[in-house]
N, C-alpha and C positions, 0 to 999 in steps of 0.2 A: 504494500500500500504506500502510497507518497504521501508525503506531506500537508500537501495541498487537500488533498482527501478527509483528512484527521484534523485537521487545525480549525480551530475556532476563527469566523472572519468579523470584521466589525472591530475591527481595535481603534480604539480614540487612543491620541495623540496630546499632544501636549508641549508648549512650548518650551524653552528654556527658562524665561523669564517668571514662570506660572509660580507663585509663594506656595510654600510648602503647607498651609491651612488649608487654600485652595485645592492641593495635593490630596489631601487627609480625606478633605470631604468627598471628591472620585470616589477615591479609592474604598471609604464606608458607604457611599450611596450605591455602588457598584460592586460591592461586593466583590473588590478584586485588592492584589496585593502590588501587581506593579502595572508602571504606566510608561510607555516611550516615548520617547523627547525629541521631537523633530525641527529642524530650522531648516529653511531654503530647500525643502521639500526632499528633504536628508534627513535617516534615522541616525543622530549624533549620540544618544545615552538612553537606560533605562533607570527609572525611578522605581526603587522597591520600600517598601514598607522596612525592609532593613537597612536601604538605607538609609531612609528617617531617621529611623531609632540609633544607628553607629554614627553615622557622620554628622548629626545635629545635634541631637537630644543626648547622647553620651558624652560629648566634647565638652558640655555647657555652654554651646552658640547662644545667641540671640535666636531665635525661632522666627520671629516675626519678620526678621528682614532680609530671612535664606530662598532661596529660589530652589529649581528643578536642578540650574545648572553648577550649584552650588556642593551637593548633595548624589546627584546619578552616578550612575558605572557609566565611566565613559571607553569601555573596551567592551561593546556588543556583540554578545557572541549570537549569530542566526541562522537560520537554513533556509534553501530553496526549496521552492514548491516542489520540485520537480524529485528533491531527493526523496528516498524510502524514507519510512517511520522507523526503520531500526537506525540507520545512519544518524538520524537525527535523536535515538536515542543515545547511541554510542557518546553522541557529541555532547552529548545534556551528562550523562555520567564522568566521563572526562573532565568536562569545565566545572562537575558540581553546580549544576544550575537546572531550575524548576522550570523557566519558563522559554521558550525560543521566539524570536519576531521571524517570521517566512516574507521571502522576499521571492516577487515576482523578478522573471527575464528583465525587465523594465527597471530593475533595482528597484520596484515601490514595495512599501510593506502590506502584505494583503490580510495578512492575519496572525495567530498567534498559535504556539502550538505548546501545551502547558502537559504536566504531570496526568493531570484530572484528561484529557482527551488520550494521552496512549494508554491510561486503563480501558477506555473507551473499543480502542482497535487495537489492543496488541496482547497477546498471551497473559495469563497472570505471571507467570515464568519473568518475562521480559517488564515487567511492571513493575513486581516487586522486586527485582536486580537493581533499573532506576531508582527506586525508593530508595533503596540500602546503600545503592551509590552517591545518592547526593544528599542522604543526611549523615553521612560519616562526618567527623569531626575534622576542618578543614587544618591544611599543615599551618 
């Protein structure tokens, strides 16, 4: 199965400049934990709920005057539509990451392909290997 097949489409976006309250509130009315940061129509970072909490709220920042671009991973790791769902697991185990952005031929991001959609389409085998691989304790 590819990617594209598996992945959730409809992912909101999110500027660099967006304040982190702003951020909070997505992410609890949506019911999601991260958000991608796009400028000049370029997936530049993602926004996770971890980052929140490490890079702001642990430091003792100011909150109120941090941005997206403040705060994101700005080394986004993603997949093509067109790769398999294991490859793109492989790659989620490897980098210890939950979530992927999928990039069309076109380099646009068309959708997202998270932990919760390869239980969806992929073996319980290959799921729970994910799992155990990206909650191990990072080095």
């Amino acid at each position: 199965m590819r990617t594209e097949e598996a992945m959730h489409s409809g992912v909101r976006w999110i500027g660099p400049e967006t304040d982190l309250r702003t951020i909070a509130r997505i992410m609890k009315e949506e019911d999601i934990g991260a958000l991608p940061v796009g400028e000049n129509d370029r997936l530049i970072g993602m926004v996770t709920d971890r980052d929140i909490t490490l890079r702001a709220l642990a430091n003792g920042r100011d909150v109120s005057s941090l941005t997206a671009r403040d705060v994101m991973t700005r080394e986004v790791v993603y997949c093509r539509t067109s790769e398999s769902v294991e490859d793109a697991i492989h790659l989620m185990e490897s980098k210890k990451i939950r979530r992927l952005p999928v990039i069309n031929d076109d380099k646009r991001m068309v959708g997202m392909l998270s932990m919760g959609d390869i239980s969806h389409c992929s073996s319980q085998q290959m799921a729970g290997e994910l799992v155990k691989a990206v909650s191990a304790h990072h080095a």
